[in-house]
C-alpha positions, 0 to 999 in steps of 0.5 A, a space after each residue: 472536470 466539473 465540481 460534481 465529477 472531482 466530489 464523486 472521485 473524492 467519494 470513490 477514492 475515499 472508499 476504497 483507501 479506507 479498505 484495509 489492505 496490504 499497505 495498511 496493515 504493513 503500516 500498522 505491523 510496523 508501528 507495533 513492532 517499531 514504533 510510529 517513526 518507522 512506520 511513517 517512512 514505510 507510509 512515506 514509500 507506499 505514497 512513493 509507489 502510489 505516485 509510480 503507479 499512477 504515472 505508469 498507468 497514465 504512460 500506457 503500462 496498464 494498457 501493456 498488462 491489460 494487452 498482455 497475459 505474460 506480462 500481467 502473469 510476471 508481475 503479479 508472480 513477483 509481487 505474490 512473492 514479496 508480500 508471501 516472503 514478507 508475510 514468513 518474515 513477520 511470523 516469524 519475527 522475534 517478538 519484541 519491541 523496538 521502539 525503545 532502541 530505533 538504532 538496533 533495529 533495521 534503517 530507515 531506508 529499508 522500512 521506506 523500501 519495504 512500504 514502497 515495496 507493498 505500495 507497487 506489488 499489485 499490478 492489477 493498481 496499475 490496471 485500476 487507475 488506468 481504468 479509473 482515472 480517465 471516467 473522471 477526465 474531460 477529453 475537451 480540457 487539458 488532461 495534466 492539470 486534471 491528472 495532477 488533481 486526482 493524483 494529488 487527492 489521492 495521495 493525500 487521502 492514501 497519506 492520511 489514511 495511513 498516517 492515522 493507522 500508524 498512530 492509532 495503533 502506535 497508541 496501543 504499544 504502552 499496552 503490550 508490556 509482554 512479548 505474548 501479544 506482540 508475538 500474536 499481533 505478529 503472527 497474524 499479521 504475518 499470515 494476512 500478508 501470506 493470504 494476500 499474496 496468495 490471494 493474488 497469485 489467484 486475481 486475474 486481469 479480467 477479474 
């Protein structure tokens, strides 16, 4: 992998972490309604899921859902499901914040759950990076030094992207003094997940 192939990656990964998505905005929901420390676990899980994502892609399950209509159907209907559920939950949340009492609110597993959760709910990542990955690999050079590049690039753009939604809009919590806005922000948000779920029951393995 020449210098010239590794910056055109860098290019094309950059722009297409900074485009807003599930993960970002579960990221920036959970900074506003929990504050920053538990919206960097959920960071923290969504990097975990791009790392098996990732791995899966290079062990062959993109080619299995790319080759297989049930497959692809079953889990793009399991992951529609939990972004769907995720979305009903966060509309209907109580609209308060818990950044000043961390230990009533729920475990930090459960946010690094929940980001894990929505990092691995398109199976259509898995057939991204099955397809993206080899246009930036040399066949003639040995393929896990190349793979281990691109992957920890990735994570690193993902982790920083994230890292600076969470804090900039856990900049903006001093400002919601009610619980108007945040019942707002919630309920947006909320029915953003549900779209997106929606929308991805909608996506096909040609699309």
């Amino acid at each position: 992998m020449t210098l010239s192939t590794y910056l055109l990656y860098v290019a094309a990964v950059a722009l297409l972490i900074v485009t807003p998505g599930p993960t970002m905005l579960m990221c920036m929901t959970n900074s506003v309604n929990h504050g920053p420390r538990r919206a960097m676990t959920s960071v923290a899980g969504a990097v975990t899921a791009v790392l098996g994502v990732m791995l899966l892609s290079a062990m062959g399950l993109g080619a299995l859902l790319a080759a297989s209509e049930t497959a692809f159907t079953a889990v793009k209907v399991v992951g529609a499901a939990y972004l769907i559920w995720l979305g009903i939950k966060t509309f209907r949340s109580r609209a308060v914040l818990d950044v000043k009492a961390p230990a009533q609110g729920p475990s930090g597993r459960s946010f690094y759950l929940q980001g894990f959760l929505v990092g691995a709910s398109n199976p259509k990542a898995v057939l991204f990076f099955a397809a993206f990955f080899p246009q930036f690999l040399n066949p003639a050079a040995p393929i896990a030094p190349q793979f281990a590049v691109l992957a920890l690039t990735f994570m690193a753009f993902e982790f920083t992207v994230l890292t600076l939604c969470a804090l900039g809009v856990a900049r903006l919590t001093p400002l919601l003094h009610s619980a108007t806005p945040v019942r707002w922000i919630n309920r947006i948000c909320g029915g953003l997940f549900t779209l997106l779920g929606g929308l991805l029951l909608l996506t096909r393995r040609s699309a």
